[in-house]
PLY file of the C-alpha trace (Angstrom):
ply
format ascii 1.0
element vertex 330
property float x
property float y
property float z
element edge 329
property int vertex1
property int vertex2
end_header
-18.15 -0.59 -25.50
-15.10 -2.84 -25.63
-15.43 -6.32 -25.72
-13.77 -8.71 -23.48
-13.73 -12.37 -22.15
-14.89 -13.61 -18.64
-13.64 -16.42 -17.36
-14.76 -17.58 -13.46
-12.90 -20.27 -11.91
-12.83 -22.25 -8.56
-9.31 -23.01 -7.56
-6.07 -21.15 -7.55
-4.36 -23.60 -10.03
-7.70 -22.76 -12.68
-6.46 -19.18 -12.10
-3.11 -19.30 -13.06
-3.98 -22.06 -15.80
-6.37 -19.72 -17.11
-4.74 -16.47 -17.39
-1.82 -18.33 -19.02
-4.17 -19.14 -21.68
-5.38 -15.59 -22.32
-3.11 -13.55 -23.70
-4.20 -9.65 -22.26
-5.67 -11.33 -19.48
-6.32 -9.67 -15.81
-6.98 -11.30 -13.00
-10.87 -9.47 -11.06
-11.36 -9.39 -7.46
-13.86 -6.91 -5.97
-13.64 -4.72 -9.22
-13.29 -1.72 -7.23
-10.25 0.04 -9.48
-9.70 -2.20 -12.09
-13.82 -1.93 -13.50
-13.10 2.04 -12.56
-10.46 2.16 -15.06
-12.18 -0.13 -17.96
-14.73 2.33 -17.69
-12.59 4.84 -18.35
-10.51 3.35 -21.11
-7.58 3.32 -19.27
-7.43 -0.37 -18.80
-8.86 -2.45 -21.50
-8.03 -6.44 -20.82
-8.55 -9.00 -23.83
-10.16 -11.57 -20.57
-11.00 -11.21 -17.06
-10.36 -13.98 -14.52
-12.52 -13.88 -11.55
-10.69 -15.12 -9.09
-13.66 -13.52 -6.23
-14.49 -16.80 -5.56
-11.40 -18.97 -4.58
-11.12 -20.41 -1.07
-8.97 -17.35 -0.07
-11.40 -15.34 2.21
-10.25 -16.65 5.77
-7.87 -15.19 8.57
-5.75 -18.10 9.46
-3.62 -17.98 12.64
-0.57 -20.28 12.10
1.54 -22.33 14.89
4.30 -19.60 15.19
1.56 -16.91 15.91
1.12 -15.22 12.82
-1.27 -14.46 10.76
-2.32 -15.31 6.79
-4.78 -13.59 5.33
-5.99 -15.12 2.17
-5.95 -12.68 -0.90
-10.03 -12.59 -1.40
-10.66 -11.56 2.59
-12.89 -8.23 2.00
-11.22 -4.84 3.59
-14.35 -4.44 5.49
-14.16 -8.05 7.45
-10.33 -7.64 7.72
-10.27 -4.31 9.70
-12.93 -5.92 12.37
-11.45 -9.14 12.74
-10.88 -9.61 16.26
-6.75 -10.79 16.21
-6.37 -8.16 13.65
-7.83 -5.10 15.96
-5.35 -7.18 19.20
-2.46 -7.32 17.33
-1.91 -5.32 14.39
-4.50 -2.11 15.39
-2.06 0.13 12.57
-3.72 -2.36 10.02
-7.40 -1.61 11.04
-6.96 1.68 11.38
-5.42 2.00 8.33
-8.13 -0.29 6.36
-11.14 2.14 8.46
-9.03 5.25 6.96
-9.36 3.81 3.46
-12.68 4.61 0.56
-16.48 4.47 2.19
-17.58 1.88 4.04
-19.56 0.36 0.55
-16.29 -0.23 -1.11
-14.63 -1.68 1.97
-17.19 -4.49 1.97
-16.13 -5.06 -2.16
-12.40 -4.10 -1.91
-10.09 -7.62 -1.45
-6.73 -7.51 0.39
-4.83 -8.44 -2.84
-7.20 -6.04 -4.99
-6.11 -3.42 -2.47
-2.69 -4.01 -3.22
-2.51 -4.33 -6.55
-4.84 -0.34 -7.02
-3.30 2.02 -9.39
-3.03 5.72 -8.94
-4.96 8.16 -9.10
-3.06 10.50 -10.76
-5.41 12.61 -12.84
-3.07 11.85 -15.80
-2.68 8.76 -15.50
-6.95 8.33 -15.09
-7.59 10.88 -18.46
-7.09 9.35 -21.68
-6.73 12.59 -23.09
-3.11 13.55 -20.74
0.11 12.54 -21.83
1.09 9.90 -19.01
4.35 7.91 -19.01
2.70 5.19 -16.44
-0.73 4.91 -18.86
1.36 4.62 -21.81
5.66 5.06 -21.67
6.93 7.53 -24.13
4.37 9.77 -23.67
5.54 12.24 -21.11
4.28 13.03 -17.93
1.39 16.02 -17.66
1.75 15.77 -13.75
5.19 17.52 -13.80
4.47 20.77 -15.14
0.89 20.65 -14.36
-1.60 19.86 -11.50
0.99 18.24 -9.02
-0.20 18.94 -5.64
-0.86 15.42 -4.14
1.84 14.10 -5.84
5.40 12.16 -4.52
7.91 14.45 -3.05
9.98 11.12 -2.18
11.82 8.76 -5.14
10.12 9.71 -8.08
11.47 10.55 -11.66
11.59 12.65 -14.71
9.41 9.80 -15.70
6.68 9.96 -13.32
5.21 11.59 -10.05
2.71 9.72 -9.63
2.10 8.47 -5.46
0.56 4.71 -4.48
-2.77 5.57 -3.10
-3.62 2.40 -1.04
-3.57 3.02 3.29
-3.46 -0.65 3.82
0.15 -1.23 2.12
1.47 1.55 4.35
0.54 -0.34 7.79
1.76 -3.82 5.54
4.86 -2.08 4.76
5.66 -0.66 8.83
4.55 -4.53 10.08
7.19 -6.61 8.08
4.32 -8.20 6.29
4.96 -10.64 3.18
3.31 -10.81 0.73
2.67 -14.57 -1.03
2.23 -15.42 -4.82
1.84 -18.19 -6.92
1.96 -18.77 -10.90
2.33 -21.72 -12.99
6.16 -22.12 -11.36
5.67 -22.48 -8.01
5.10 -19.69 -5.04
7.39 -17.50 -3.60
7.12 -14.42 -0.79
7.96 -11.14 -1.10
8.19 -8.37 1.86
5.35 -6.00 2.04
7.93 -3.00 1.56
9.61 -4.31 -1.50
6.42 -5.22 -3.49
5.54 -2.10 -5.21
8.40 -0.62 -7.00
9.76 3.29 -7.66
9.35 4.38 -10.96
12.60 4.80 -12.31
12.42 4.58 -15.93
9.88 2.08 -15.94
6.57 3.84 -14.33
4.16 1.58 -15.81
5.63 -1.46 -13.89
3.54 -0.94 -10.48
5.02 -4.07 -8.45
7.26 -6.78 -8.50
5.08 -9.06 -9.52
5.60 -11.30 -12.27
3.12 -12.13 -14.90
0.92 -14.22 -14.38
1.14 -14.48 -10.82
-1.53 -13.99 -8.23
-1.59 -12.74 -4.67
-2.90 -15.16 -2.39
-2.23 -14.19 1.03
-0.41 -12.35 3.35
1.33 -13.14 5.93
1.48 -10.51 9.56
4.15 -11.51 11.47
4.53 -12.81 15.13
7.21 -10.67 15.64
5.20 -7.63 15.18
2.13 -8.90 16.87
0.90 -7.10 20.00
3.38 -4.19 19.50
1.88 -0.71 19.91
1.23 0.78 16.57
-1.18 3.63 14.98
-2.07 4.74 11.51
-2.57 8.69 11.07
-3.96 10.21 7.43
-4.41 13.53 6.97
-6.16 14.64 3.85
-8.60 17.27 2.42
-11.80 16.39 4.58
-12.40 13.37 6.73
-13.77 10.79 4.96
-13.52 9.17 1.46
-10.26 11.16 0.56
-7.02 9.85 -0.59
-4.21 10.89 2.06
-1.68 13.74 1.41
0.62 12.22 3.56
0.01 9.84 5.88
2.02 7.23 8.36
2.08 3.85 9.90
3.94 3.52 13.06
5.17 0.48 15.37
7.02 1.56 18.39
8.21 -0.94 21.40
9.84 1.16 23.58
12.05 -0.23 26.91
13.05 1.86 29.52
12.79 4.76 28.22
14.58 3.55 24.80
13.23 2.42 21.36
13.29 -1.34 21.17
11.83 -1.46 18.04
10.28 0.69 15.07
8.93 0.32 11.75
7.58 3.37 9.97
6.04 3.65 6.63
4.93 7.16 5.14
2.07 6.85 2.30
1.14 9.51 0.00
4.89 10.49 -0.78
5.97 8.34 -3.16
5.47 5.74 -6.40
4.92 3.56 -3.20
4.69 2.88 0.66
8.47 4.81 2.12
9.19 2.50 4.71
11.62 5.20 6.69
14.58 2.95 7.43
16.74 5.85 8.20
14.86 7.27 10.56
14.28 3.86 12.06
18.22 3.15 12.17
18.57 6.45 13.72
16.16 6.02 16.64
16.79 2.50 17.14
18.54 2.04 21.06
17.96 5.79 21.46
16.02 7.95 24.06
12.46 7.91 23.24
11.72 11.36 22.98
9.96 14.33 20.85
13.35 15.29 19.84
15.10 12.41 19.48
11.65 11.07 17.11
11.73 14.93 15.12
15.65 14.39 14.67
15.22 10.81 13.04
11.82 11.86 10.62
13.71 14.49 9.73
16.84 12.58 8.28
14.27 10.85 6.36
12.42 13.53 5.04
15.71 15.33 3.96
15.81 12.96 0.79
12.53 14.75 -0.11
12.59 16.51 -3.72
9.00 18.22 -3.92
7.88 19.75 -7.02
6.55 23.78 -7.17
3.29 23.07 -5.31
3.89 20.08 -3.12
6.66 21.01 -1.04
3.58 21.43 2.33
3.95 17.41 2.29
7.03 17.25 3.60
6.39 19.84 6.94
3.00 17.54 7.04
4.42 14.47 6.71
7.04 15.27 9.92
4.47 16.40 12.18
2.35 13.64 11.95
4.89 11.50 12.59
6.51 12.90 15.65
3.41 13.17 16.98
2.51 9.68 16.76
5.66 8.52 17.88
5.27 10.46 20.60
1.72 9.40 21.53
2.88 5.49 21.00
5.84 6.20 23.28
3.91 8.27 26.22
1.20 5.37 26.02
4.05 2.68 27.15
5.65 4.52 29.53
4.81 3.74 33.07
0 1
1 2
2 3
3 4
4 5
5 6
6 7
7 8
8 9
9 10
10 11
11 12
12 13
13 14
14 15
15 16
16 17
17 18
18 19
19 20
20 21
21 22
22 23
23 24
24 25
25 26
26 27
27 28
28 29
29 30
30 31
31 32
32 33
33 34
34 35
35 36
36 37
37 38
38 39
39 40
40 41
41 42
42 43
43 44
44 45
45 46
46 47
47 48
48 49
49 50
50 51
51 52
52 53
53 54
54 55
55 56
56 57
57 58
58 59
59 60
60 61
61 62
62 63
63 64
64 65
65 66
66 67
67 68
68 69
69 70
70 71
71 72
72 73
73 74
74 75
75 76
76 77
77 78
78 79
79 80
80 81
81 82
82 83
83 84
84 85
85 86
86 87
87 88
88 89
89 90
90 91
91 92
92 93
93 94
94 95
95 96
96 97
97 98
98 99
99 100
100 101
101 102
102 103
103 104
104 105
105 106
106 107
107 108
108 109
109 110
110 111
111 112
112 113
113 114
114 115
115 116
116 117
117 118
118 119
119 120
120 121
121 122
122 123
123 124
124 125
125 126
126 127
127 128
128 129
129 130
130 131
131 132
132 133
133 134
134 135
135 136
136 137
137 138
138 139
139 140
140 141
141 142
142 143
143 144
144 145
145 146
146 147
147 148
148 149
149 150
150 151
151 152
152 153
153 154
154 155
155 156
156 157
157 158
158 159
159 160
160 161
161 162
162 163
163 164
164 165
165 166
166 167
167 168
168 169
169 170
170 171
171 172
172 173
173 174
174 175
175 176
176 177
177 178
178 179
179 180
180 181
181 182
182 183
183 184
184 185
185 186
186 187
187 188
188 189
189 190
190 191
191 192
192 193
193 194
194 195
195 196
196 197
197 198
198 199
199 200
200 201
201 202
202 203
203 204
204 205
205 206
206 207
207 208
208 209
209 210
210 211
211 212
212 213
213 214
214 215
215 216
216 217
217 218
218 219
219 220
220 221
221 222
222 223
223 224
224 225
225 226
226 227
227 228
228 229
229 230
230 231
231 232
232 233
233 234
234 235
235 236
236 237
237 238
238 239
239 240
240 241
241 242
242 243
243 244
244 245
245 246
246 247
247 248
248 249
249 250
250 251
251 252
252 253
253 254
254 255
255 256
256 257
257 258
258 259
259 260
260 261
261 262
262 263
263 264
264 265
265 266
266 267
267 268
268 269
269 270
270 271
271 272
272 273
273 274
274 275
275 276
276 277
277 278
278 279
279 280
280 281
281 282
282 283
283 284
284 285
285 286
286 287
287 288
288 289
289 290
290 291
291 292
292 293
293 294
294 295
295 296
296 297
297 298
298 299
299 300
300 301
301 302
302 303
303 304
304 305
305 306
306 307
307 308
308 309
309 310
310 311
311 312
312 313
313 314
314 315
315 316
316 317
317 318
318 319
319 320
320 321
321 322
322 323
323 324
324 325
325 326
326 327
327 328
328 329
């Protein structure tokens, strides 16, 4: 066994203080991937800061209409919150779609975000892994690459984000909100995690140091029809092989409005701006929504035994765009 520290503390600023004084430090939510990967030696922090007990477990509805959701809220309580299921029904879905129902009640909504991937690879010691350690190559490539990214990955890594929750973050404009010994700042649910580029083991933008503590669901997106579809090997308590978050407005006949994230293709949550750009103003039809996720998917580069994703990936998504669109017409 590996030693480490444990430090618990009861305010945000303690956090921040605290893992500024720990060099190797790592901030511990719910535990549910980060004690996973101590376990298995791929993680080993000098001190843990248990941040599970900061005053950031409520829903907050603020005066422009949106919503904060502090960074502790458990996966479980945020999928059957009652303005979450109104509003944002892509999120819940997308939360219900996510582990067993045991780890939903552990998982946090920053924990969540912050998951690494479960890439065999990266998970076994033993397998070279560029993300696990850089230099070292990556197994995936030549090996066992079936769930991974056919969208923005490199000779560096293949490696896909596994989390359902980003995706729906990603297609509702969310933000995300940090703070570190600094100040705060906000960054958009799409932009947190990062490609891998030549720099795999960097996950996110976050900075050092900094924690999640909230984030924020727009008005703007609020009440718009949306729907989260995963398909994967058997229906429960499987990562997706492609999956998609959709939020369609559609006005007389033409699209108003979409955001559309894919998960399961890529280093992290594809929000599909081309295909949004291309429907935007346009008839709301199968073919017009096929056309569009098909632009997208045409910057797909799959590997030698992943290339199904991309046929699964489309279908999915026309067909909920289609369902979101038949459900508003009159």
């Amino acid at each position: 066994m590996k030693p480490f520290g444990y430090v618990r503390v009861a305010s945000v600023e303690e956090a921040t203080e605290a893992f500024a004084a720990h060099p190797g430090a790592r901030y511990l939510g719910g535990g549910t991937n980060l004690v996973d990967l101590m376990k298995l030696g791929v993680e080993c922090p000098a001190v843990l800061v248990d941040v599970s007990r900061l005053p950031l477990d409520a829903v907050e509805e603020l005066d422009d209409g949106s919503l904060r959701v502090g960074a502790a809220v458990r996966n479980s309580d945020l999928a059957a919150h009652p303005l979450v299921r109104d509003r944002y029904p892509v999120l819940s879905q997308a939360l219900l779609a996510g582990a067993s129902g045991q780890l939903r009640n552990a998982a946090t909504t920053g924990g969540n975000l912050l998951q690494r991937t479960r890439c065999p690879y990266f998970q076994d010691t033993a397998k070279p892994c560029n993300k696990r350690e850089p230099g070292q190559g990556c197994g995936a490539r030549d090996g066992v690459h079936r769930d991974h990214a056919v969208l923005g990955h490199s000779e560096q890594c293949i490696a896909t984000h596994p989390s359902d929750m980003a995706v729906a973050l990603a297609a509702l404009d969310a933000r995300v909100e940090l703070l570190d010994e600094q100040g705060a700042r906000s960054v958009p649910a799409a932009e947190f995690h990062r490609l891998p580029g030549d720099h795999p083991e960097r996950d996110t933008m976050i900075r050092p140091g900094e924690l999640i503590t909230s984030v924020v669901l727009p008005a703007a997106t609020a009440g718009l029809p949306s729907a989260y579809r995963k398909a994967r090997d058997r229906a429960s308590y499987a990562f997706a092989l492609a999956s998609v978050a959709v939020v369609l407005r559609v006005a007389d006949g033409r699209v108003a409005h979409a955001g559309i994230a894919f998960g399961a293709l890529a280093h992290r949550p594809w929000r599909a701006t081309r295909a949004e750009e291309a429907l935007l103003g346009g008839p709301a039809t199968p073919d017009a929504f096929a056309h569009a996720v098909g632009l997208e998917l045409a910057a797909a580069r799959p590997l030698r035994d992943n290339g199904y994703k991309v046929p699964l990936a489309r279908n999915i998504a026309v067909d909920v765009l289609t369902r979101l669109a038949a459900a508003e017409a009159p």
